[in-house]
C-alpha positions as CSV (number, residue, x, y, z in Angstrom):
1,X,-77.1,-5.4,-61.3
2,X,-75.3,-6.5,-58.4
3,X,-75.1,-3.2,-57.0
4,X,-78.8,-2.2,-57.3
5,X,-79.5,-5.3,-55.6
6,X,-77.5,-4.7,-52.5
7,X,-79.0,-1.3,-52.1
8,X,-82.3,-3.0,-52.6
9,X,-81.4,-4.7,-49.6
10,X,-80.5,-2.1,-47.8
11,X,-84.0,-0.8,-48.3
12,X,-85.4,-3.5,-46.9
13,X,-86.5,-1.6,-43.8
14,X,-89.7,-0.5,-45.8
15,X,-92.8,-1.7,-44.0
16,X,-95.7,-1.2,-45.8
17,X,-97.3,-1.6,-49.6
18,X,-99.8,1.3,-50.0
19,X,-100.7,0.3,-53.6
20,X,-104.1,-0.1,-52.3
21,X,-105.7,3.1,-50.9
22,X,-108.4,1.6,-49.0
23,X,-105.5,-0.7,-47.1
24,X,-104.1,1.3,-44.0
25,X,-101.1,-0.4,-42.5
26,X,-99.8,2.4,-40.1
27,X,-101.9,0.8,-37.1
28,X,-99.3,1.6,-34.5
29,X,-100.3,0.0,-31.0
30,X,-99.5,1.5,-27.4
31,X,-97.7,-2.2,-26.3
32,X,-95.5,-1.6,-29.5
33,X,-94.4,1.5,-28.6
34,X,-93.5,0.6,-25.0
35,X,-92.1,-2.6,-26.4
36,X,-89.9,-1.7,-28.5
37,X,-88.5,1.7,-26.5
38,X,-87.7,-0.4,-24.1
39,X,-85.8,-3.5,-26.2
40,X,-83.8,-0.1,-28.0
41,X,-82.7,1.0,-24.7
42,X,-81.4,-2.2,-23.6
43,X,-79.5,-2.5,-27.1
44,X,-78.2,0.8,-27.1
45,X,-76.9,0.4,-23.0
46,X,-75.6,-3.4,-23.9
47,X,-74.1,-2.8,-27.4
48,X,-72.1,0.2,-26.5
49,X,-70.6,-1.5,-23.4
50,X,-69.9,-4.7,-24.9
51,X,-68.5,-3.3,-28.1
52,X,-66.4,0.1,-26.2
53,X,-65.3,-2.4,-23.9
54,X,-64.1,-4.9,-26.5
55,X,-61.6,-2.7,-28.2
56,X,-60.7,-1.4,-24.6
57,X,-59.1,-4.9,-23.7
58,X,-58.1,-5.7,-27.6
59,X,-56.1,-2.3,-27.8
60,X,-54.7,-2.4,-24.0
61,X,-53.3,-6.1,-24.0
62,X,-50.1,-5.5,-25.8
63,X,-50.4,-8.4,-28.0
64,X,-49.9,-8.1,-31.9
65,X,-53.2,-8.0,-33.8
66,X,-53.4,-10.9,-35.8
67,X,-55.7,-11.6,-39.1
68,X,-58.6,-12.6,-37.3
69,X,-58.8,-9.9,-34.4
70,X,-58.3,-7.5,-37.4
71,X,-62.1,-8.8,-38.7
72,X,-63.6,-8.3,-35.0
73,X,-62.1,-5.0,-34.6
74,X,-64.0,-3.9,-37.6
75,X,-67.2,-5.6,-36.3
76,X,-66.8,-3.9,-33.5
77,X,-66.3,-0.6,-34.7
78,X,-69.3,-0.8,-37.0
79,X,-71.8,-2.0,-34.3
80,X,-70.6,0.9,-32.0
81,X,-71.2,3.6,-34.4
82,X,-74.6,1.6,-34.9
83,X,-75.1,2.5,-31.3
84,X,-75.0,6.7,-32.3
85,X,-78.4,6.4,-34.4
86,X,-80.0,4.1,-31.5
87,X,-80.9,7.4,-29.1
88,X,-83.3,8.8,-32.7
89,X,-84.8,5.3,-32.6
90,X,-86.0,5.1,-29.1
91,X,-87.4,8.9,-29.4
92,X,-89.2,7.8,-32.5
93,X,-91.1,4.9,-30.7
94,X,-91.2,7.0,-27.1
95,X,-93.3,9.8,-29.7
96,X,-95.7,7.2,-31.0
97,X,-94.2,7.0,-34.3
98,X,-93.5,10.3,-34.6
99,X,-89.8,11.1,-36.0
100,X,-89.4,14.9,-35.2
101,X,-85.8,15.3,-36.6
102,X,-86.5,15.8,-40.0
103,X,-86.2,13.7,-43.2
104,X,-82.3,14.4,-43.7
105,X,-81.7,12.5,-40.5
106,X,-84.1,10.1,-40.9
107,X,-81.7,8.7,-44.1
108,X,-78.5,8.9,-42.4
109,X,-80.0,6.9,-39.5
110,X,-81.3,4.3,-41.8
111,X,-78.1,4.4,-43.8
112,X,-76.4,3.3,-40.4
113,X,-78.6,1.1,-39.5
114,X,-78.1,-1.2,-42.7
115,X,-74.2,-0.3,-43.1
116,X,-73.9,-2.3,-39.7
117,X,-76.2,-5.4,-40.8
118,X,-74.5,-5.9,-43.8
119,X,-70.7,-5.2,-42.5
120,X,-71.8,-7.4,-40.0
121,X,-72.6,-10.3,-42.4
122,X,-69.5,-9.7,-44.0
123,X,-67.3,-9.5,-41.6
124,X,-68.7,-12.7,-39.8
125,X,-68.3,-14.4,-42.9
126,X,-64.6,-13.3,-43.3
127,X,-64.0,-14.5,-39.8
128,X,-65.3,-18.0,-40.4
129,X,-63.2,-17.9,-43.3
130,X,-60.3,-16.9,-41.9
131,X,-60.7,-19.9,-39.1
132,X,-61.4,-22.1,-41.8
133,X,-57.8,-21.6,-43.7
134,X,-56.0,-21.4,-40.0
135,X,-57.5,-24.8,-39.3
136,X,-57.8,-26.5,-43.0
137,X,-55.9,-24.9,-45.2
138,X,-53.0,-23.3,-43.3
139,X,-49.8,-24.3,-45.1
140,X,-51.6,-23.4,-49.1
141,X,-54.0,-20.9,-48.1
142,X,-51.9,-18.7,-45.2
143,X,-51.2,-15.9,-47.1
144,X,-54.8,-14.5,-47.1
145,X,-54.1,-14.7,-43.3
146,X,-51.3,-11.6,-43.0
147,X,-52.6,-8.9,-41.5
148,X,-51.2,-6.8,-44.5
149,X,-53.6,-8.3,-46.7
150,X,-56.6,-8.6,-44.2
151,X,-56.4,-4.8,-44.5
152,X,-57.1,-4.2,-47.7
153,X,-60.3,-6.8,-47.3
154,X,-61.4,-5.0,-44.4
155,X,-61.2,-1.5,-46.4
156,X,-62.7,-3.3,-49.7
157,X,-65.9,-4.6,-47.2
158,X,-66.6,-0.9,-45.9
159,X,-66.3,0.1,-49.8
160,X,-68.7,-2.8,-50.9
161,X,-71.2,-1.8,-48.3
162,X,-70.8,1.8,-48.4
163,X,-71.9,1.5,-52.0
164,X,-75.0,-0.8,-51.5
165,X,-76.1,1.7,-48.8
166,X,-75.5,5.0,-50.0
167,X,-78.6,5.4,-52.0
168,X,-80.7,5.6,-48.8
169,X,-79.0,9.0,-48.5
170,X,-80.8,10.4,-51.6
171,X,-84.1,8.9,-51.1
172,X,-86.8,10.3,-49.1
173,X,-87.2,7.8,-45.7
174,X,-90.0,9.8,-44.2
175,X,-94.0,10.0,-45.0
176,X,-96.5,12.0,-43.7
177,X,-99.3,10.1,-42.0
178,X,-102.1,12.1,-40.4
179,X,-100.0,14.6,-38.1
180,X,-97.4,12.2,-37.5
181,X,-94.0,11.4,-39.6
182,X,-92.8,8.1,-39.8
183,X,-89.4,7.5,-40.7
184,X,-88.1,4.2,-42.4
185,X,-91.7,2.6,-42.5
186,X,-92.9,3.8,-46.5
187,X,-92.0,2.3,-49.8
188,X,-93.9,2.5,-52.6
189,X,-93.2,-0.9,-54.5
190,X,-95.2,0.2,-57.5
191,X,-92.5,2.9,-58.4
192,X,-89.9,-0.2,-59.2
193,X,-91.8,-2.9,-60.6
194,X,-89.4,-5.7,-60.5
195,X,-88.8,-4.6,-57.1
196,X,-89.8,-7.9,-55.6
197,X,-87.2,-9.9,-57.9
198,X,-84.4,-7.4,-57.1
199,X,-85.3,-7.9,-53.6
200,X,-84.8,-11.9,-54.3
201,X,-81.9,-11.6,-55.7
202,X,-80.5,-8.9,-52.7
203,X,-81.4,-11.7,-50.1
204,X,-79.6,-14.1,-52.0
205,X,-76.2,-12.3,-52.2
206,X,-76.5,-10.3,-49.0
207,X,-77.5,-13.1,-46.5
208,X,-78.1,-16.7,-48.4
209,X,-74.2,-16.7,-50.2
210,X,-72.5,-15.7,-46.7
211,X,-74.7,-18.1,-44.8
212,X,-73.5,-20.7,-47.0
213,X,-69.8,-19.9,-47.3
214,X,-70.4,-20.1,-42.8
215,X,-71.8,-23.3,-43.2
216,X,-69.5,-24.8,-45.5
217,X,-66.3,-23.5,-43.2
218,X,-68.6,-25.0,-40.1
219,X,-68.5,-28.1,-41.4
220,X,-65.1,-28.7,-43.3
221,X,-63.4,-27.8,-39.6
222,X,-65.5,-30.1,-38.1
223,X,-64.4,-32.6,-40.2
224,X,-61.1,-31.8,-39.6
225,X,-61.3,-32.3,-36.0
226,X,-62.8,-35.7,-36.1
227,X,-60.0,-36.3,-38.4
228,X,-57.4,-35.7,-36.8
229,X,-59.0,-37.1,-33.2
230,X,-58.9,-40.3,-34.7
231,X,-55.3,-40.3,-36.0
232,X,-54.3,-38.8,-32.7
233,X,-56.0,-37.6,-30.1
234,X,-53.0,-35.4,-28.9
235,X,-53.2,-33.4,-32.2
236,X,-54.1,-30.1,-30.8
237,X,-52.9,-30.1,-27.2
238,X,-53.5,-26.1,-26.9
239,X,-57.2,-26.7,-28.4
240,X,-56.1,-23.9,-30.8
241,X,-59.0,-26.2,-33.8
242,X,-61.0,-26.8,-30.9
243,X,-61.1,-22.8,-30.5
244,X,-61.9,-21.9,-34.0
245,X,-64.6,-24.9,-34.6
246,X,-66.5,-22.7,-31.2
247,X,-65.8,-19.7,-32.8
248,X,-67.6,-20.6,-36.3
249,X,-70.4,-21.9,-33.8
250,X,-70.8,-18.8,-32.1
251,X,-71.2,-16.9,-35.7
252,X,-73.0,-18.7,-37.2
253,X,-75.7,-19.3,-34.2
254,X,-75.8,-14.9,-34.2
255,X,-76.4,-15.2,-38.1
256,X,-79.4,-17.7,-37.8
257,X,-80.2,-15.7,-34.4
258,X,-80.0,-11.9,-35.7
259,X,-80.3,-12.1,-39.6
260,X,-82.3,-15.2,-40.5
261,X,-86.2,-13.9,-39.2
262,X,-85.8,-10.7,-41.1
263,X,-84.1,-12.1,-44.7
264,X,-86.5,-14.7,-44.5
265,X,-89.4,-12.9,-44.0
266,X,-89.0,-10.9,-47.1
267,X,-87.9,-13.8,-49.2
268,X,-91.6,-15.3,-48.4
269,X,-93.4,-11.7,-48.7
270,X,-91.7,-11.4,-51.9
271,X,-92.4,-15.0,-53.6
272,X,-96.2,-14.3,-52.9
273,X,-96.0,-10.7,-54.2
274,X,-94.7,-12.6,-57.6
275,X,-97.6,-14.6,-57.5
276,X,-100.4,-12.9,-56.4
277,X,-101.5,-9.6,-54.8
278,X,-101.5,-10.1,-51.3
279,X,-104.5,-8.9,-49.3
280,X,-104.4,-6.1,-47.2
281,X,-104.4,-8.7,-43.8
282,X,-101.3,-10.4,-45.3
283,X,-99.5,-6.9,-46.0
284,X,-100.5,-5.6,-41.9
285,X,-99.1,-9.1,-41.0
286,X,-96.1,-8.3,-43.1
287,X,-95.5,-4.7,-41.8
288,X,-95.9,-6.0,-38.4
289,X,-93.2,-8.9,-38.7
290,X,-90.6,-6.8,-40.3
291,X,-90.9,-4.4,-37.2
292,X,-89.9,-7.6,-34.9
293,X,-87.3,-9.1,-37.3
294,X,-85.7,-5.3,-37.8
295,X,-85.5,-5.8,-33.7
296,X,-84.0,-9.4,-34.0
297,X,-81.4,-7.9,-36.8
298,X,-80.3,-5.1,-34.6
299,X,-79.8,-7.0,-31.7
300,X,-76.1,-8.3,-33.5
301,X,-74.7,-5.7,-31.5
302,X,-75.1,-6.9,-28.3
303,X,-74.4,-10.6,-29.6
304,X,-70.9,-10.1,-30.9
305,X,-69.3,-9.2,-27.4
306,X,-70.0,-12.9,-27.3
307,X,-68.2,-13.4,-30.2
308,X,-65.2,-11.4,-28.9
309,X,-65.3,-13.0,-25.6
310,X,-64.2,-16.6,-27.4
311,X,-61.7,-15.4,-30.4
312,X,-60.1,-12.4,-29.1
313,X,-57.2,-14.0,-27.1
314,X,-56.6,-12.8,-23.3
315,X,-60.1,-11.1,-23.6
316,X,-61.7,-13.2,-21.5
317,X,-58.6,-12.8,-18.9
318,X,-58.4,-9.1,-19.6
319,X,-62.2,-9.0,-19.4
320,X,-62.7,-10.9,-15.8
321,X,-59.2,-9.0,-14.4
322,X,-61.0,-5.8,-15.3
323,X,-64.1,-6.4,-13.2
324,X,-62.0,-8.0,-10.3
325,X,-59.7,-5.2,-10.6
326,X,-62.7,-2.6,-10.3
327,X,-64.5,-4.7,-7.5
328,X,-61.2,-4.9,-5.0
329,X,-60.2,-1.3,-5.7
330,X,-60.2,-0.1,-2.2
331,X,-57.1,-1.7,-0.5
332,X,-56.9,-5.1,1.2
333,X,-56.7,-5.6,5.0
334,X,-52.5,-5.5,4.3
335,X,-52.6,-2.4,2.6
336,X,-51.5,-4.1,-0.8
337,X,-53.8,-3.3,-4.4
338,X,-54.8,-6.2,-6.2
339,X,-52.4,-5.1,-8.8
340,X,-49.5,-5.0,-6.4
341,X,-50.5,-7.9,-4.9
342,X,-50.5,-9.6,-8.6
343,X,-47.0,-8.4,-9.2
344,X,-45.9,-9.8,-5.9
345,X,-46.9,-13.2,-6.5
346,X,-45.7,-13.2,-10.1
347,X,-42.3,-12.4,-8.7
348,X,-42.5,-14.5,-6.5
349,X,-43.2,-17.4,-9.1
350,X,-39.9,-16.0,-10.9
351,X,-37.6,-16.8,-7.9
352,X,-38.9,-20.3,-6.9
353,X,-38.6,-21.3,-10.9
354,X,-35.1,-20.4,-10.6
355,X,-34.3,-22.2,-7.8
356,X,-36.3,-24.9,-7.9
């Protein structure tokens, strides 16, 4: 049950009922398609820079990867492979709605799409989790935090996922509409007629229960910190609780941000299908607000740099060394690279700390 309700929810990019004959939903306008080719190309530019660049700096800083750089560097792995079915996207919208690369493609593109939003869910939650036992729970809980453990939850998260999603790959995700074919926009509710309640229950284990377990670490660490502010306000001197508390705030405004609109647009859709038939204005309404949520969902990969740029440590140094490295390339009036500069001062640190 639990599995046909994940890949429920991984069919959630379905944005139409054509029960009713006499209902056409496919009313594609021109300020859509301009729209939305345009917001794809901004994610596709942004989310492979920030996420390329991100495990650049995490694999070049020669620092040991610890539990919770472990979750990013899956996060960021999954949302720059998401990037590879974002160029299909933005000729499917450039076309008019037209997807000319055949239905095969059409499923592994969809297949990608919701492997990344539900990894991504996941792997948020594990890192709120994992800041939550660092700051909380360090001494009874630390073991979940070895990086020889967090590897086997990484790998079981891909599995989970690949296993809600994998039944987009043997489902047709194209329809024929007039001379155009649409691809990830047709589902026929009818066939599945507890579809809405599977749908329900997808929401509720896909994107309510990790919401929750974000919320619950949010505020357990904040109580910690006022705890421990009043006992002594000296506690964490290297703001190491301080660092995790932003770090759960950061997730968890990406989650309400990215994934909320979407989940709780079909959560609505689907309590009224329960209860009534909705009329064919509500289901254009619906088809319409499912292709701006989709957009609000996708955009995760251009928020979790922002993610990275707080918990990764030295990637924020790395990051702003990078660009002043690559903005004072050409030599100095003295003939010196900022590099060699850099090594020259830090030597020259080294000798007045031994003499001084």
């Amino acid at each position: 049950m639990a599995a046909s309700a994940a890949t429920a929810a991984s069919q959630l990019t379905v944005f139409t009922y054509s029960n009713e004959s006499s209902c056409d939903v496919y009313n594609h306008h021109f300020a859509a398609k301009v729209i939305f080719s345009f917001f794809y190309t901004v994610l596709l530019v942004f989310g492979s820079c920030g996420n390329v660049l991100a495990l650049y700096v995490t694999f070049h800083r020669g620092k040991k990867i610890n539990s919770t750089d472990l979750y990013l560097i899956n996060l960021a792995v999954s949302d720059a492979l998401f990037t590879l079915a974002l160029p299909g996207r933005i000729a499917y919208y450039i076309l008019e709605f037209h997807w000319p690369f055949g239905d095969w493609f059409c499923r592994v593109t969809a297949f990608i799409f919701y492997m990344n939003t539900y990894v991504g869910i996941y792997f948020m939650t594990c890192v709120s989790v994992d800041r939550y036992i660092a700051v909380v729970h360090t001494r009874r809980l630390g073991r979940f935090r070895k990086v020889s453990r967090v590897k086997y939850i990484c790998m079981l998260i891909w599995f989970i996922v690949f296993l809600q999603t994998i039944s987009l790959l043997f489902r047709p995700m194209t329809k024929k509409i007039g001379d155009k074919l649409t691809c990830m926009e047709y589902f026929n509710f009818e066939e599945i007629p507890k579809l809405p309640f599977i749908l329900l229950g997808a929401c509720m284990i896909g994107f309510c229960l990790p919401v929750g377990i974000i919320l619950v670490c949010y505020v357990q660490i904040n109580l910690k910190l006022c705890r421990a502010a009043k006992e002594n306000p000296l506690t964490d001197k290297n703001g190491h609780h301080r660092k995790a508390f932003t770090i759960i705030l950061v997730v968890l405004l990406a989650v309400v941000i990215c994934f909320s609109p979407y989940h709780l647009n079909i959560i609505q859709f689907m309590i009224r299908k329960i209860l009534y038939q909705p009329s064919c204005s509500a289901q254009k309404a619906f088809k319409m607000s499912l292709q701006i949520t989709v957009a609000f969902m996708n955009m995760n990969c251009c928020i979790d740099p922002i993610i990275y740029f707080f918990a990764f440590r030295g990637y924020k140094r790395r990051l702003l060394r990078l660009f002043k490295t690559s903005g004072s390339a050409p030599s100095s009036s003295t003939g010196k690279s900022y590099s060699e500069s850099n090594k020259s001062k830090h030597i020259e640190i080294q000798v007045h700390s031994q003499y001084s």
